[in-house]
N, C-alpha and C positions, 0 to 999 in steps of 0.2 A: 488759587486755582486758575490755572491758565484755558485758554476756548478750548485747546486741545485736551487737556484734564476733563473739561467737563464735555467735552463732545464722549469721551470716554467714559464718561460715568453714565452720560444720557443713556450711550446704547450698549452699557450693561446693564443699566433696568429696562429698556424694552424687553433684552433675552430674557433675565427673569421674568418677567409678567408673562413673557409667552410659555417657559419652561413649569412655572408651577400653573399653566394655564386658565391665566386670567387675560389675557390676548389669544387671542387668536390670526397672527400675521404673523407676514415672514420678515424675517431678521433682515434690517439694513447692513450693505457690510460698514456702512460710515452714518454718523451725526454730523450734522452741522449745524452751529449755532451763530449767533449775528449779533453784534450792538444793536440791540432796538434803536430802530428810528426818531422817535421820542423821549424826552425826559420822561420819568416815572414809572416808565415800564420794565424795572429791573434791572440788572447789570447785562443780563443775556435772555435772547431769545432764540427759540427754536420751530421750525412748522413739522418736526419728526411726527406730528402725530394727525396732521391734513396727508401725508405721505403714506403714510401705515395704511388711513383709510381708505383713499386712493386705489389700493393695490389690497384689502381687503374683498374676500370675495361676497358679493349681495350685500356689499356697503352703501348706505341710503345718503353718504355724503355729510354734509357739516354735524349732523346729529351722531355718528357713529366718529368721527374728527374730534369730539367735545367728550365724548364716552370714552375715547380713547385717554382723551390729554388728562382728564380727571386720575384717569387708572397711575399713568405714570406720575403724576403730579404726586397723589397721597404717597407713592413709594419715593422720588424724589427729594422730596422733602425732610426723608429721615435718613440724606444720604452727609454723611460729614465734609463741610464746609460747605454746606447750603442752608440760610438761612430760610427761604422764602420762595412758594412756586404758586403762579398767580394762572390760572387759564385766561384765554383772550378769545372770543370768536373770531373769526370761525373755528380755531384750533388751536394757536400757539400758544408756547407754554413761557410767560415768562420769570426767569431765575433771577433771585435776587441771592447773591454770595453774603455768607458771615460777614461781618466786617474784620476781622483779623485777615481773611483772603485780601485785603486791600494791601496794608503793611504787611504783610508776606510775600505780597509780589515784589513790592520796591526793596524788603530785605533781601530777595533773592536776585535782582535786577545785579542791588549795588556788590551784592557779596561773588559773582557771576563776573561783574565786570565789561569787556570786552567780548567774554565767549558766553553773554547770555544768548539764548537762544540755540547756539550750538547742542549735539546730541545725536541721538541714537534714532530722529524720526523716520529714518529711510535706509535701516537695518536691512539689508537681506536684500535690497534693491537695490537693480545694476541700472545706471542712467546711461544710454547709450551719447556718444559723443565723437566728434570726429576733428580734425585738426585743417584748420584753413591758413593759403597764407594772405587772403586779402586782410587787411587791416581792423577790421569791425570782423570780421568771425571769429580772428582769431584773438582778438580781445573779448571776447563773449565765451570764447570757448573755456580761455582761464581763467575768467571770472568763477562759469559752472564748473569748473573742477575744483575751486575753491567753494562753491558752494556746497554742491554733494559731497566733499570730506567735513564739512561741517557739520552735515545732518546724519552723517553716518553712514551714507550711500556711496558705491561702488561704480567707477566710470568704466564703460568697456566701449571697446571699439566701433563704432556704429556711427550715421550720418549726423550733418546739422550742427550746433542749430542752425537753422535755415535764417537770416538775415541779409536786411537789402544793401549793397556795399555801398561804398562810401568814393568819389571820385579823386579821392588825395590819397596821399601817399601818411605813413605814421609822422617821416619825418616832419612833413610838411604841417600837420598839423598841432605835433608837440611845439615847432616854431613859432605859428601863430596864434595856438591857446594855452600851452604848456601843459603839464602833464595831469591838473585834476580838473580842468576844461575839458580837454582832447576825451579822458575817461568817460565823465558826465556825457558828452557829447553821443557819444557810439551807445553809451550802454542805457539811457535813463529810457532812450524811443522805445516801443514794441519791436519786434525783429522785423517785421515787414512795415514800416514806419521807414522813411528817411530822414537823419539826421539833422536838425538847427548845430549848422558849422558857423555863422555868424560872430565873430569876436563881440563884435557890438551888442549881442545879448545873452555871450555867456560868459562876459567877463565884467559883467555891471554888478556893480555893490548896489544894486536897486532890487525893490520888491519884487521885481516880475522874474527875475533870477532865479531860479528855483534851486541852485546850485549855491549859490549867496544863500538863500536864507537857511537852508540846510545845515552850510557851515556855519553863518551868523550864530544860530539855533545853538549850539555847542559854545562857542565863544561865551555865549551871555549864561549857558550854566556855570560855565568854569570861572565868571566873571560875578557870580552868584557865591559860589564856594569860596573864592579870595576874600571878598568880603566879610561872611560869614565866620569865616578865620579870623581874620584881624578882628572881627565883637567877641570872638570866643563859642560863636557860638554853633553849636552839634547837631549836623543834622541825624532826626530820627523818625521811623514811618514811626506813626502811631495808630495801633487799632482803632477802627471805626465801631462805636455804639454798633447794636444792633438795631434795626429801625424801626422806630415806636412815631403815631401818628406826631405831626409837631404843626403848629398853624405856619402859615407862609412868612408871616414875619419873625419865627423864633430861632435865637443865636445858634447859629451850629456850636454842635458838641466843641470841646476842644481837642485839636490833634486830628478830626475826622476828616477823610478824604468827603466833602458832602456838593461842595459847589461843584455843578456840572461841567465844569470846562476841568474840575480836577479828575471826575469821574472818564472824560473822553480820555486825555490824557492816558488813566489809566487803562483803558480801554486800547489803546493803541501798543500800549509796551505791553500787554498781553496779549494779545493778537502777532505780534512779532515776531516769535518762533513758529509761527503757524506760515507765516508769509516769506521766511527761511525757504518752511521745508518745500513749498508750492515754486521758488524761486529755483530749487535746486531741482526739484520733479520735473517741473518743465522747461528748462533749459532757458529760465526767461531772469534777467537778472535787474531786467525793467520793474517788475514788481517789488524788488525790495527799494528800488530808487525811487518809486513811488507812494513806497510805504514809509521813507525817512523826508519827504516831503511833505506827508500828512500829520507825521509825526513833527517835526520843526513848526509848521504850524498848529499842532496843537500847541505845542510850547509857548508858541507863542500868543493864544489865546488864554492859557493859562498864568503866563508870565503877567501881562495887563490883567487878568482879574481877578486874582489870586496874592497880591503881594507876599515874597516869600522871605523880608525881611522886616524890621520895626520900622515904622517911619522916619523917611530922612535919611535912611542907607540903603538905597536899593543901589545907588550910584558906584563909582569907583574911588571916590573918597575917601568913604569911612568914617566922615563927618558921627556928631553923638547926634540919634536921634529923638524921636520924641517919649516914645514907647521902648515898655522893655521887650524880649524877644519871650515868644511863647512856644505853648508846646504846639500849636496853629503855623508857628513857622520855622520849629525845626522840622515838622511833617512836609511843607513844603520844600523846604530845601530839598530832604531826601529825594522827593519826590521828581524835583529838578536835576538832579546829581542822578536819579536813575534814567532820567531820558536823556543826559548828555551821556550817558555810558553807549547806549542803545545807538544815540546818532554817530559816535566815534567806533563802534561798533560795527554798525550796515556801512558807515563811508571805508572803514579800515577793507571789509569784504568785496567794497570795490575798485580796492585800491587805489582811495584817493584821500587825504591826509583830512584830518580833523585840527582845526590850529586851536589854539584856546585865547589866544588874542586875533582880533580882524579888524 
């Protein structure tokens, strides 16, 4: 289940609980729900029900906020692919997903490929858009027209995006960063943001490259999957247990997404199509470059704490190592092979090349 599934299911139980009238509020036309901030607090949260009260008439505030969350929590709860719905003061409700929602995402990541995310979110919606010939509008502009055919949304004639220009010329800049520098450059700022045109930091194979680690990020799944090859060995999501109390030092299940740098991770490649469709709505193509930068970094907090091979072959190698491979790391693998699809995916929509070696 992706934010956007459950932002969807959220507020079809609000309308029922209003319709067979157990609420009393008026229908949001949108949910929004959020990675909670903290480990422990479920895979998603929402404040849809401090919001309802809010806007409740002769509402007494976090009591009527808590009245609410409870109402939708008991219906919640018995909605399919939700395991668990926890109220929180002052109001939020956090979801905790079955755990097959886990390896369901990464099967549908990898089976999706390059056009995961891609879809119907922006059906029936015309993004107005205009054509520039300074050099950053009108790479912004085809970006967004690549983006609303993505989501399904229709470009018609209209201003913007409004973007602050750039003092070079196209040529001059493919000269001096060449063509997925020059891209990165124009498109990763906000539109009213001026460009880092600097060679010197956007052509460093160093960490502070955001462009580097982005592509890095890709490299080292594909670099992941080689490997993997040569032991034989398959990557597979594996359902998550459902979650039964466990003390802080006991072995995670086998095959379960449970470490939380695997959890963010997936938290980000579900989030993805949501940050699509907000990139192509708003003509901002900054937000998905921003979103494949947090994504690279989760990777790579996952890649360090999560080994996704047996010891002694995480390398290029392929040296024999010490351990055999388990169902703990063909999960990861998968897991890895669905965020390099997602990173070659958001760089493909920006038109800028995803290598598998760097």
């Amino acid at each position: 289940m992706t934010p956007a599934q459950l932002s969807r299911t959220v507020l079809h139980t609000v309308r029922r609980a209003v319709e067979d009238d157990e609420l009393c509020v008026a229908v949001p036309e949108r949910v929004k729900v959020r990675t909670p901030p903290r480990p422990g607090c479920g895979d998603y949260a929402t404040n849809v029900a401090l919001l309802l009260a809010r806007g409740a008439r002769g509402s007494r505030g976090e009591g009527d906020a808590l009245g609410i969350a409870e109402i939708l929590r008991r219906r919640l709860v018995l909605a399919p692919g939700i395991a668990r719905v926890d109220v929180a003061a002052p109001g939020f409700l956090n979801i905790t997903l079955e755990g097959t929602s886990h390896a369901q995402l990464v099967g549908a990541v990898l089976s999706q490929g390059l056009r995961y995310g891609h879809g119907d979110a922006l059906a029936g919606v015309s993004v107005p858009l205009g054509a520039g010939d300074e050099v950053r509008a009108a790479l912004v502009a085809h970006v967004v027209r690549g983006l609303v055919d993505a989501t399904g949304g229709v470009v018609v004639p209209g201003d913007g995006p409004v973007v602050r220009a750039v003092p070079v010329s196209g040529r001059d800049l493919l000269t001096r960063l060449g063509p997925d520098a020059a891209r990165w450059a124009l498109l990763r700022p906000a539109g009213h943001d001026l460009p880092d045109l600097d060679p010197a930091h956007l052509l460093s194979q160093r960490e502070d490259n955001a462009l580097f680690r982005v592509q890095y990020a890709h490299a080292r799944t594909r670099a992941l999957m080689r490997n993997a090859s040569q032991l034989g060995i398959i990557p597979q999501p594996q359902p998550q247990p459902q979650p039964q109390p466990q003390p802080h030092d006991a072995p995670a299940e086998p095959g379960a997404y449970r470490h939380p740098a695997e959890a963010a991770l997936l938290a980000l490649l579900a989030d993805y199509p949501r940050t699509l469709e907000a990139a192509a709505r708003h003509r901002a193509p900054d937000r998905l470059a921003r979103q494949l930068v947090a994504l690279a970094d989760g990777f790579f907090r996952f890649h360090d704490a999560c080994p996704a091979l047996p010891s002694g072959e995480s390398g290029e190698s392929g040296e024999s190592g010490e351990r055999k491979p388990s169902a703990v790391h063909r999960s990861r693998l998968a897991l890895a092979d669905a965020a390099g699809a997602v990173l070659a995916g958001g760089l493909h929509l920006l038109g800028i090349s995803a290598p598998d070696h760097l």
